[in-house]
C-alpha positions in Angstrom: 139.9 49.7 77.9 142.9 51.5 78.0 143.6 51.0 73.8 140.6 53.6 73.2 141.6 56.2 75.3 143.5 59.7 73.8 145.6 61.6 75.5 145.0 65.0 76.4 146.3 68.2 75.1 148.8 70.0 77.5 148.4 73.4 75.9 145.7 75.3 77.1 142.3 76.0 75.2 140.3 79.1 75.1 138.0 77.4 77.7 141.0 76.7 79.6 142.1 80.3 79.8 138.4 81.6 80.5 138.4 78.7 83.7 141.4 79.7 85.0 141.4 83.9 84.6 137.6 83.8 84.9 137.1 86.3 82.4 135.0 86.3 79.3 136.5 86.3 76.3 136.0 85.8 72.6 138.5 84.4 70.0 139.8 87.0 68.0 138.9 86.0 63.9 142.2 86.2 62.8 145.0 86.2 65.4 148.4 87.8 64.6 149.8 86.9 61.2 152.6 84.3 61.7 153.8 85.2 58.4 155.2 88.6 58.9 158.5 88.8 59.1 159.9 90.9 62.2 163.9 91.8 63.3 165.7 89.0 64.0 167.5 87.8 67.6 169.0 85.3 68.8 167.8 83.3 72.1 170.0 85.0 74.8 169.5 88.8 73.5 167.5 90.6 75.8 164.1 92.3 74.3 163.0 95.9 75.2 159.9 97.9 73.6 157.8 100.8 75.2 155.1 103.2 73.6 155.9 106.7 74.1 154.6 108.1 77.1 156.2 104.9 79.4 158.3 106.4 82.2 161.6 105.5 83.2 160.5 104.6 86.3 158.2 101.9 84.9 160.2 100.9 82.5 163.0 99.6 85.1 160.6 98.4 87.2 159.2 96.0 84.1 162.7 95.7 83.6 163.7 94.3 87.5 160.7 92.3 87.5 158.9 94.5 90.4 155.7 94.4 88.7 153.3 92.0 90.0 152.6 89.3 87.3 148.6 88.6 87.4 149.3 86.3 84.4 151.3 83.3 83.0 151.3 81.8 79.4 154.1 79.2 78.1 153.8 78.7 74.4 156.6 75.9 74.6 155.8 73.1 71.9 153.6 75.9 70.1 153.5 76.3 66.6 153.8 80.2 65.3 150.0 79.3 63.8 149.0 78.0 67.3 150.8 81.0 69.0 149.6 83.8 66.9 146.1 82.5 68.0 146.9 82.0 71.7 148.4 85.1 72.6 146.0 87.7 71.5 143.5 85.8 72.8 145.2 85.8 76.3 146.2 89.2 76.5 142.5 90.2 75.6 141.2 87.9 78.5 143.6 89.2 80.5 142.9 93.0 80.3 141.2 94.5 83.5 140.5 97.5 85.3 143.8 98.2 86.0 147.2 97.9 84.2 148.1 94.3 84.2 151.6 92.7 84.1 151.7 89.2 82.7 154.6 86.8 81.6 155.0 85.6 78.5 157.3 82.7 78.4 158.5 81.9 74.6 161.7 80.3 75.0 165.2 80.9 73.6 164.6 78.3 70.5 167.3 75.6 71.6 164.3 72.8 71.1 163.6 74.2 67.8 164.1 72.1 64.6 166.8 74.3 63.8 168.0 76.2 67.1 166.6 79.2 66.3 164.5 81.8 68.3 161.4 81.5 66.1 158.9 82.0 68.5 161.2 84.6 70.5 160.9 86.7 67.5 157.7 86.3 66.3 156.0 86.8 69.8 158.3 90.7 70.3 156.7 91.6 66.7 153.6 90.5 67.2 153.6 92.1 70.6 155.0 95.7 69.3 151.8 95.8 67.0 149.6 94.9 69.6 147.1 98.0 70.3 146.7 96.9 73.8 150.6 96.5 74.7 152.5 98.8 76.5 155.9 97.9 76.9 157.1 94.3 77.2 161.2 93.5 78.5 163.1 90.5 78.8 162.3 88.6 82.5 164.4 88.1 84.7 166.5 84.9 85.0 164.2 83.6 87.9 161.5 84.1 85.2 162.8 82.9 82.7 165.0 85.1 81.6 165.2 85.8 77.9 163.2 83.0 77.1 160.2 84.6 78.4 159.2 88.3 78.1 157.2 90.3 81.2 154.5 92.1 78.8 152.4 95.8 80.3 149.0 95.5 79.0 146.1 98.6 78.9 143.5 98.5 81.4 140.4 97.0 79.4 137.3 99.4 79.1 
């Protein structure tokens, strides 16, 4: 009995995400484009981004990690082609009626075939074109630190 069985997937599906944030949501068609090539870091540098019109005052308090976190994805042992679906997808399911500050955890690339911050970079790009992104900073160490980003998302409508 035990021959025909199949593991099962640890990364989370789109049902998973609609279970667990109990929100509606529909995959996007297309995703980010995991072939666009973005400005390079390395695992330990710290990331930073805001739209204009993001106080100071917010922007440190993304910064300290004094925003609540409503949401969590780890896209560890993610390809860029699985990622650029994922994350879209969870920041759309994740949008309320309220700002909403979730944690994206990416990693610093030190599993990667070749050491490098792959996802790291790909996820800060992908995240700066992101119409629904705010401002996004480097967690704190308790969080993850720069393996993981905390991300300010736009109320939904």
């Amino acid at each position: 009995a035990v021959e025909d069985t199949v593991p099962l997937s640890t990364k989370p599906t789109i049902d998973d995400l609609h279970q667990k944030t109990k929100v509606k949501i529909t995959p996007t068609t297309t995703g980010y484009d995991p072939l666009i090539q973005y400005d390079w870091h390395e695992g330990t540098d710290t990331l930073h981004f805001a739209h204009n019109g993001i106080s100071d005052r917010v922007m440190q308090k993304l910064k300290q990690g004094k925003i609540h976190i409503t949401n969590t994805l780890d896209l560890h042992g993610y390809s860029v082609d699985e990622a650029a679906q994922a994350l879209p997808n969870f920041i759309a399911c994740n949008q309320g009626h309220t700002q909403q500050c979730l944690l994206i955890i990416h990693g610093k690339g030190q599993q990667s075939r070749h050491g490098k911050a792959v996802l790291k970079n790909c996820v800060a790009g992908w995240l700066k074109q992101d119409k629904h992104v705010l401002a996004y900073h480097s967690a704190a160490p308790h969080d993850g630190g720069t393996g993981a980003l905390y991300v300010l998302i736009k109320k939904g409508k």
